[in-house]
C-alpha positions in Angstrom: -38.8 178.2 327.6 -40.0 178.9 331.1 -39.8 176.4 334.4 -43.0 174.8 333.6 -42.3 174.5 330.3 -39.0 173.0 331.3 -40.3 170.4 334.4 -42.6 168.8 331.0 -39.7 168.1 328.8 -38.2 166.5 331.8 -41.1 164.7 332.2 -41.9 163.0 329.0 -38.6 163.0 328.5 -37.3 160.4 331.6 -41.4 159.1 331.4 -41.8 160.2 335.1 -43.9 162.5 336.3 -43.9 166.1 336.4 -43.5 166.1 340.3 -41.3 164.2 340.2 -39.2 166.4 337.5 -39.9 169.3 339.0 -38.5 168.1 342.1 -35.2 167.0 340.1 -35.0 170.3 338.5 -35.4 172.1 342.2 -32.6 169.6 343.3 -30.3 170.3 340.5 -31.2 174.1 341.0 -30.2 173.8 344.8 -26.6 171.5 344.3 -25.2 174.3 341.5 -26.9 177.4 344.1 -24.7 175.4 346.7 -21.4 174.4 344.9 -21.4 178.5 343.9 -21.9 179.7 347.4 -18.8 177.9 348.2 -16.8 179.6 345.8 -17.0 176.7 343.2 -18.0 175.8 340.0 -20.2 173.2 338.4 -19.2 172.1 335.1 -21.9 169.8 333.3 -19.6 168.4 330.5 -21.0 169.0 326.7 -23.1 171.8 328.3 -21.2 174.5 330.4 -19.7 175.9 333.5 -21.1 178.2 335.7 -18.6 180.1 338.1 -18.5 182.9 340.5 -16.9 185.9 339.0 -16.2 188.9 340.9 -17.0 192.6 340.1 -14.5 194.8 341.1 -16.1 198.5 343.4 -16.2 201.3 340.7 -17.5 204.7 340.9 -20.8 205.4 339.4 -23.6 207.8 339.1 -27.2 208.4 340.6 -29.2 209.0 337.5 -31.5 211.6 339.2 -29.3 213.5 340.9 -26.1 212.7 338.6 -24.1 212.9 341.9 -21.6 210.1 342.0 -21.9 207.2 344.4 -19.9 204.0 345.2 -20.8 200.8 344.0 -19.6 198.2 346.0 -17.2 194.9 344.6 -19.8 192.3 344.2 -19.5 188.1 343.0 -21.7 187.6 340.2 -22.8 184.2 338.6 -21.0 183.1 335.1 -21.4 180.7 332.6 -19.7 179.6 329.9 -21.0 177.5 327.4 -19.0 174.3 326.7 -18.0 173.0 323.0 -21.2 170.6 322.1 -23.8 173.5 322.8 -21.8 176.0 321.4 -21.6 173.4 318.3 -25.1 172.7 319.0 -26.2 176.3 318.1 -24.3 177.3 314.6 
């Protein structure tokens, strides 16, 4: 399922239009891109939690010239999925 595809379940869905879900996807979007450059998470309950983890510097290897490099620590976005979609799925 792509964006598009997403913004028309939204809008037959609520029965609004697809502006105006697309809109409220692009707001939702922004408030979880917010709360996780803060250092937060969202959790949305039933669904998940997505977090910012952090990826420790490690050595590591240029795969053309195999000579090693550093790669540097890093935060990377998480999720974990909460109880009713995991229970959703099996």
């Amino acid at each position: 399922m792509n964006k598009t595809e997403i913004i028309d379940h939204i809008a037959g869905s609520a029965d609004i239009s697809k502006a105006a879900a697309g809109r409220a996807l692009e707001a939702t979007v922004a408030a979880i891109k917010t709360a996780m450059r803060k250092g937060g998470s969202v959790t949305l309950v039933g669904f998940g939690t997505f977090y910012v983890g952090k990826r420790a510097a490690r050595a590591g290897r240029n795969p053309r010239t195999g000579a090693a490099i550093k790669i540097k620590a890093a935060k990377v976005p998480k999720f974990r999925a909460g109880k009713a979609l995991k229970d959703a799925l099996n």
